[in-house]
C-alpha positions as CSV (number, residue, x, y, z in Angstrom):
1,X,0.0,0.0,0.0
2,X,1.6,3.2,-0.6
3,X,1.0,6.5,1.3
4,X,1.7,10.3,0.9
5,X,1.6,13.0,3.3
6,X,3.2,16.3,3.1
7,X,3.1,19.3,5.1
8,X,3.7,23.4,4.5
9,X,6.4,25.1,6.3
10,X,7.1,28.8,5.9
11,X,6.3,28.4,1.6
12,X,8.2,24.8,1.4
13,X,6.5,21.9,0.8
14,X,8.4,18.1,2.4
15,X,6.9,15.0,1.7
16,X,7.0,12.0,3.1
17,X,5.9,8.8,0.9
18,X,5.8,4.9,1.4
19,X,4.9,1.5,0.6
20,X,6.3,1.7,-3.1
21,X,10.0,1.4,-3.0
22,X,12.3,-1.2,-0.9
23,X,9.4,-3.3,0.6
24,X,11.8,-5.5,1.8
25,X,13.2,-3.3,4.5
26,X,11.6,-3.2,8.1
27,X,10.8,0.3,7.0
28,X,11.2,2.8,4.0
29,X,9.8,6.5,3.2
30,X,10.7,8.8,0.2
31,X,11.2,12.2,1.8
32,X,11.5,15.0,-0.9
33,X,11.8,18.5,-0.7
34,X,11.5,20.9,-3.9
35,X,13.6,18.2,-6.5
36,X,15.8,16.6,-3.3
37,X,14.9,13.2,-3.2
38,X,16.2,10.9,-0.4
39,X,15.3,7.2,0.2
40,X,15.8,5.7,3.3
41,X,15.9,2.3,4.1
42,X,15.9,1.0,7.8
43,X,16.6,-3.0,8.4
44,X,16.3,-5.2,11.5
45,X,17.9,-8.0,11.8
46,X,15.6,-10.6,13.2
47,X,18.2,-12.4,16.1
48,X,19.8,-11.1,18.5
49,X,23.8,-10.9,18.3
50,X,25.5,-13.1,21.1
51,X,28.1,-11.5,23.3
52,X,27.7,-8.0,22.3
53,X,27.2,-5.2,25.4
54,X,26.2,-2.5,22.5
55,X,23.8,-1.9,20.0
56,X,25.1,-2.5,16.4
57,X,23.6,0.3,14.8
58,X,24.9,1.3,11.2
59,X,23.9,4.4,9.6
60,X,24.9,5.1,6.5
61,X,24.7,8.1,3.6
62,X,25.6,8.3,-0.1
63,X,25.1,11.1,-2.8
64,X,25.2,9.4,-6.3
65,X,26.6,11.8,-8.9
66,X,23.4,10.3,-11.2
67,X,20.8,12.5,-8.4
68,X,22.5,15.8,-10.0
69,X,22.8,13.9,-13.8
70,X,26.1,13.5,-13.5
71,X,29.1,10.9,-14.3
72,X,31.4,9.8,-11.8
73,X,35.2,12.0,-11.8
74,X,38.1,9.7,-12.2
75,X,39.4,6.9,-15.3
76,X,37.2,4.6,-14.1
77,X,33.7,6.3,-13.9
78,X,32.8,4.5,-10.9
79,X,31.4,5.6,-7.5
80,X,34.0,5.9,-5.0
81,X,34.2,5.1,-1.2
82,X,32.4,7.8,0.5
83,X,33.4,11.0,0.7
84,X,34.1,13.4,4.0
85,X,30.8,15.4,3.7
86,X,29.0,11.8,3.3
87,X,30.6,10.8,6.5
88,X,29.8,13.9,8.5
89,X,26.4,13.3,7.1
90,X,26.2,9.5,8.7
91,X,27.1,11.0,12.3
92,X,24.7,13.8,11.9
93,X,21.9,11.0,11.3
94,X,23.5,9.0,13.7
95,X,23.4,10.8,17.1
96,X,20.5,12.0,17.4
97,X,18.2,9.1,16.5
98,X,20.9,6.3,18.5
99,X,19.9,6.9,22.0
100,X,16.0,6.9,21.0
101,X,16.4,3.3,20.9
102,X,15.2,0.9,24.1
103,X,18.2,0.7,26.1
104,X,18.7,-3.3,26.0
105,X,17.5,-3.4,22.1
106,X,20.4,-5.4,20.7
107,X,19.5,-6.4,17.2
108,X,21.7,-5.4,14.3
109,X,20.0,-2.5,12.7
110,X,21.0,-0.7,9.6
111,X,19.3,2.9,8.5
112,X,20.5,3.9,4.6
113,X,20.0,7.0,2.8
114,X,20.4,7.0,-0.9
115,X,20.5,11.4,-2.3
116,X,18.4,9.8,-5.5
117,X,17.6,13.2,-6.9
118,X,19.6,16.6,-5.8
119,X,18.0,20.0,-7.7
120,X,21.2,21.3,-6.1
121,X,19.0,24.0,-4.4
122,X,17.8,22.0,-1.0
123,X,20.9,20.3,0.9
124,X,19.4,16.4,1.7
125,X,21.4,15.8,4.9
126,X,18.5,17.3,7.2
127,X,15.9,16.1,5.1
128,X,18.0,12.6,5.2
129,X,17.4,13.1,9.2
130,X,14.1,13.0,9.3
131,X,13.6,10.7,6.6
132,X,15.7,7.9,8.8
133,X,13.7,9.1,12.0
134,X,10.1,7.9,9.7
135,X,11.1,4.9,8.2
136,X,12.1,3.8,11.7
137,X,8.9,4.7,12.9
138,X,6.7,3.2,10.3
139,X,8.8,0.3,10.6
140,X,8.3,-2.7,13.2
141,X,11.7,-1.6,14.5
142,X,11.1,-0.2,18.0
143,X,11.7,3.3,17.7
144,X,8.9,5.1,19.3
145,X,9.9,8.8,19.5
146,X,9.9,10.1,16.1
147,X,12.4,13.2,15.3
148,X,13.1,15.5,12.6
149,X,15.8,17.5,11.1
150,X,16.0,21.3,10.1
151,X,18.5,23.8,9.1
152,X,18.3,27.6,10.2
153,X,20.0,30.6,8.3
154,X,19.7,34.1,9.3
155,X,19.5,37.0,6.3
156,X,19.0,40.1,7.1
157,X,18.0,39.9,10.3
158,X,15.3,37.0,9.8
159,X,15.2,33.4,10.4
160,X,15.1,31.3,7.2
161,X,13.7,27.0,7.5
162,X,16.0,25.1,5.6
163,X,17.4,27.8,3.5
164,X,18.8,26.9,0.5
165,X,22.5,26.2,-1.3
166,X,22.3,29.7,-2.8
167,X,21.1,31.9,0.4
168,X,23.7,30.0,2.8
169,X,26.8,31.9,1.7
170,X,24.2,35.2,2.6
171,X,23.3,34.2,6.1
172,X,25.2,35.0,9.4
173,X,23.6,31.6,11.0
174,X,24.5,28.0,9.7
175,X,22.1,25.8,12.7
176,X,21.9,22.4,12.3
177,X,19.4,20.8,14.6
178,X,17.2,17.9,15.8
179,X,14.4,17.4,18.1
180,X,10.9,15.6,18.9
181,X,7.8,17.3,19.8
182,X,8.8,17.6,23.1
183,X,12.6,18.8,23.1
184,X,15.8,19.4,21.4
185,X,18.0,16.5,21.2
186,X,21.0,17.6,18.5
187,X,22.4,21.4,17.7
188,X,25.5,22.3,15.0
189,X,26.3,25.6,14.8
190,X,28.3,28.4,13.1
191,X,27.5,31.5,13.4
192,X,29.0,35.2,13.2
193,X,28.9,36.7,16.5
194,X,25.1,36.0,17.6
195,X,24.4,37.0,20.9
196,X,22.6,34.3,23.1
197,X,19.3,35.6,22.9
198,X,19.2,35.7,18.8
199,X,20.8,32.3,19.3
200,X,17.9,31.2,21.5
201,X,15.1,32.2,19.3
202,X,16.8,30.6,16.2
203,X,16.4,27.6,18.2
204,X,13.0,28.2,19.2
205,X,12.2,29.1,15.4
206,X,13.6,25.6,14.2
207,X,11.4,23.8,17.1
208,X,8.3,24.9,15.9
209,X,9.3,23.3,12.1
210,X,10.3,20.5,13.9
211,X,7.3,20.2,15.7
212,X,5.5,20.0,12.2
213,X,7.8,17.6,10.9
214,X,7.5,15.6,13.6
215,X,3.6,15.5,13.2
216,X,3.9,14.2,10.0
217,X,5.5,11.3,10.8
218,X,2.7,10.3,13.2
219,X,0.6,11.0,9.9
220,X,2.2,8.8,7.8
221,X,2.5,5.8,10.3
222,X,-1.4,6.1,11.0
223,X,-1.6,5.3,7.8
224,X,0.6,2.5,7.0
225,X,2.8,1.9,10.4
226,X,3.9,-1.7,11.5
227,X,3.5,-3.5,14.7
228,X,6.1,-2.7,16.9
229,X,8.4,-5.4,17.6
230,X,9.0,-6.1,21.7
231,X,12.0,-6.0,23.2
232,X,13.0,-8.8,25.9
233,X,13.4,-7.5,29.4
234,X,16.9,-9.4,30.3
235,X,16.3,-11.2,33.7
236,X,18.6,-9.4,36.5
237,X,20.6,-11.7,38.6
238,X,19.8,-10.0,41.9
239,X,21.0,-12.1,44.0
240,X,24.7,-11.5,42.5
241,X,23.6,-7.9,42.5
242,X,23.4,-7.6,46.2
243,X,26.3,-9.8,46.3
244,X,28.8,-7.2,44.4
245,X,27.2,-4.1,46.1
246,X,28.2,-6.0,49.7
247,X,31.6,-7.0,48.5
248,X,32.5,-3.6,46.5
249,X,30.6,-0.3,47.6
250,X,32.6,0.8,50.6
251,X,35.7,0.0,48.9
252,X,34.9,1.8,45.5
253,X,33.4,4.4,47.4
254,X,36.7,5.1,48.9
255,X,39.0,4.3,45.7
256,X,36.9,7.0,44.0
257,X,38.5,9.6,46.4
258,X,41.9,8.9,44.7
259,X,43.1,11.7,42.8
260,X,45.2,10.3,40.9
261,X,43.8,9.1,37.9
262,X,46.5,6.2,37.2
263,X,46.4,5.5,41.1
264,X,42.4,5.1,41.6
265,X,42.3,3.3,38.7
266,X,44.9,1.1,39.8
267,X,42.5,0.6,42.7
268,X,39.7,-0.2,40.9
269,X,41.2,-2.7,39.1
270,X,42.5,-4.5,41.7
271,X,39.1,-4.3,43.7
272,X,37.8,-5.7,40.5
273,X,40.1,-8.9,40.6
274,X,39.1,-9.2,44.4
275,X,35.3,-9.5,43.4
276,X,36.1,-12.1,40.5
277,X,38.3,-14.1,43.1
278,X,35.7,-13.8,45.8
279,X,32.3,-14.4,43.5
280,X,33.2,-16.3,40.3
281,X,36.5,-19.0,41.7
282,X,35.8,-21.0,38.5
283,X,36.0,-18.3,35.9
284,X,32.5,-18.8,34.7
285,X,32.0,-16.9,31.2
286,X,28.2,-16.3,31.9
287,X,28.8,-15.1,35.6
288,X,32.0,-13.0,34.7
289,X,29.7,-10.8,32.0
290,X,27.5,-10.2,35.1
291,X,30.1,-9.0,37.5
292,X,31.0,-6.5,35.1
293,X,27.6,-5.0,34.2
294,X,26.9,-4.8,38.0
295,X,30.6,-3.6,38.8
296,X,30.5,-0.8,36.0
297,X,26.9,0.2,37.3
298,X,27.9,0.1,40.8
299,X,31.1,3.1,40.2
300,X,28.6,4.8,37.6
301,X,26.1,5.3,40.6
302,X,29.0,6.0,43.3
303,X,30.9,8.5,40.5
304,X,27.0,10.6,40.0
305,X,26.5,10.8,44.0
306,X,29.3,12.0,44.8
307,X,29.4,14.6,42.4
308,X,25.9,15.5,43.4
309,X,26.5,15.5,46.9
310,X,30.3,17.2,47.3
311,X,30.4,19.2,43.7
312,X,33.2,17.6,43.0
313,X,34.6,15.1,40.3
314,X,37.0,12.0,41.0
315,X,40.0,14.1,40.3
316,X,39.1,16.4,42.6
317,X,38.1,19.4,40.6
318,X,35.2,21.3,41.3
319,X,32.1,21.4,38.7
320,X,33.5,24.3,36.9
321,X,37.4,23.9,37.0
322,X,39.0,22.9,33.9
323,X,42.4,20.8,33.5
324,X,45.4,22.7,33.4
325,X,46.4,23.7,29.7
326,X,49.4,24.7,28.1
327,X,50.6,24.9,24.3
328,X,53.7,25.1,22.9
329,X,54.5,26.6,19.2
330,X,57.2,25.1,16.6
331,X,58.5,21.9,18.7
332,X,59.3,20.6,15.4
333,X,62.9,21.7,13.6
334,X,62.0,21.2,10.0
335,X,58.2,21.3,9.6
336,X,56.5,24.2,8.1
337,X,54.3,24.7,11.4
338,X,54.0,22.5,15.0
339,X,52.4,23.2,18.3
340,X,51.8,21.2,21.0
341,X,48.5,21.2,23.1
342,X,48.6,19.8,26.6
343,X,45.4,19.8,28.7
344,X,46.1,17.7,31.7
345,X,47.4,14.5,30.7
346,X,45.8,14.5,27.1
347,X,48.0,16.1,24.4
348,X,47.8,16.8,20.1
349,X,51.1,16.8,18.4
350,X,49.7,19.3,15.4
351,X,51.8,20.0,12.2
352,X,50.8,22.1,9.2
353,X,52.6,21.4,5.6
354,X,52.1,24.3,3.3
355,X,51.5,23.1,-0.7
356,X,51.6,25.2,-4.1
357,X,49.0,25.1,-6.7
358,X,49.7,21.9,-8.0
359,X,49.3,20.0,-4.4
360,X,45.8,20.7,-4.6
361,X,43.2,18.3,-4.2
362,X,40.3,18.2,-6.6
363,X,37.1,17.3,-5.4
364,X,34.3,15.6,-7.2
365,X,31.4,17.0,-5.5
């Protein structure tokens, strides 16, 4: 069965449509805005992957030179491996729309975006966002809290939705955001000196699209949504619960007050080893997955109250102290440019090479 809906904002018209193309896939929706076509494609797999402690989600995001009519660059005329901006693009889709997912949802699951047609007026990451967040939600996949994608410009002093490859270079606001109905989950920026309170009403401009957006999705899945699929509820071992917090929480409470971060972790560790000695002798695989999830829940939970309670973090800075930072400038003999960047005990060796016209890169985009 295939469905349309499409909604209005501020003169543009985005669609969403379904049922017609890759109805193999758990879930798929055409979302289109002026000639910018993006399919999305969201997969489940059906089992569960043994011995994982994360959820193996895969985003992915292509532009074909064919959306624009054009040929591939190169001798061979072929699509290459993705490019940066096609990257960028994945973890744009990507963070936002990973932690919507049920926390102890382990199934492989795969969301692709094909740019099928490009007018080369409306950019298709953002519409690419919310096309992944609906053919999650239409799909069986359990996704529950559809969200959306929109791009703010400023020209002139007012707020433009989505503005397009030809006003961009005129606005003093690039915003990339995401959000549900309810809140704002994702914000890119660059701007040109915005003060907070212009800053703040861009973002309140953008929720309201979003809010639209968002709406349309539950449109479209009243009209052709799947069953949810349920996730499993893993069975908690309380028993060995109770056991670790008895054996470990005075101890890790008081290992947490080392400063020293090689010290207290030295600590830890070695309380660690203690607890597998004391509660799992013969090295049980099954029982030694368990320790961990309860031990690493246990120093998450000891980690949040004490900085709730004494405003201060395991190192023993306060809330708003930062590590201590120092840079150093042309470390390096023979390079063209080096600096150094040390803030605490993380550094970035940095080195700049300058090239003449004919280093250049060319790129096919």
């Amino acid at each position: 069965m295939q469905e349309k809906v499409e909604v209005v904002i501020d003169g543009k018209t985005i669609s969403l449509e379904s049922g017609y193309l890759a109805k193999q896939a758990n879930g798929s929706v055409m979302v289109r805005q002026g000639d910018t076509m993006v399919l999305v494609a969201a997969t489940m797999a059906k089992q569960v992957r043994e011995g994982i402690d994360f959820f193996p989600l895969t985003v992915d995001f292509r532009e074909k030179t064919y959306a624009a009519g054009r040929l591939p660059g190169g001798y061979l005329k072929r699509e290459a491996r993705p490019s940066d901006a096609e990257t960028l693009t994945c973890r744009l889709i990507d963070r936002p729309i990973r932690p919507l997912f049920p926390e102890h949802f382990k199934n492989e699951t795969q969301v692709v975006c094909f740019v099928v047609s490009h007018d080369q007026e409306h950019q298709p990451d953002v519409i690419a966002l919310t096309g992944a967040s609906a053919a999650l939600f239409v799909s069986d996949i359990p996704f529950n809290n559809p969200i959306a994608g929109a791009r703010i410009g400023r020209i002139d002093g007012q707020l433009v939705f989505n503005p397009t490859l030809e006003q961009i270079p005129q606005s003093d606001l690039n915003l990339v955001m995401a959000g549900s109905a309810d809140a704002i989950v994702m914000v890119e920026a660059g701007a040109q000196e915005l003060s907070e309170d212009e800053m703040i009403e861009a973002l309140e401009f953008g929720h309201e699209r979003i809010k639209q957006l968002v709406a349309l999705q539950h449109q479209l899945r009243e009209k052709l949504g799947k069953e949810k699929a349920q996730v499993a509820e893993p069975e908690v071992d309380t028993e060995l619960e109770s056991k670790v917090n008895d054996f470990a929480k005075a101890r890790m409470a008081e290992a947490l007050k080392i400063t020293g971060k090689h010290d207290r972790q030295d600590a830890l560790d070695k309380l660690g080893e203690e607890l597998a000695e004391a509660l799992n002798p013969e090295g049980d695989d099954a029982i030694k997955g368990k320790l961990k999830t309860f031990y690493h829940d246990l120093e998450y939970e000891l980690v949040r109250e004490q900085i709730l309670e004494s405003k201060t973090r395991v190192d023993g800075r306060g809330l708003t102290e930062i590590r201590p930072i120092s840079c150093q400038v042309g470390p390096l003999a023979r390079t063209h440019g080096s600096a150094i960047f040390t803030r605490g005990e993380t550094q970035a060796l940095v080195t700049t090479t300058l090239g003449t016209v004919s280093d250049e890169q060319r790129i096919d985009n």
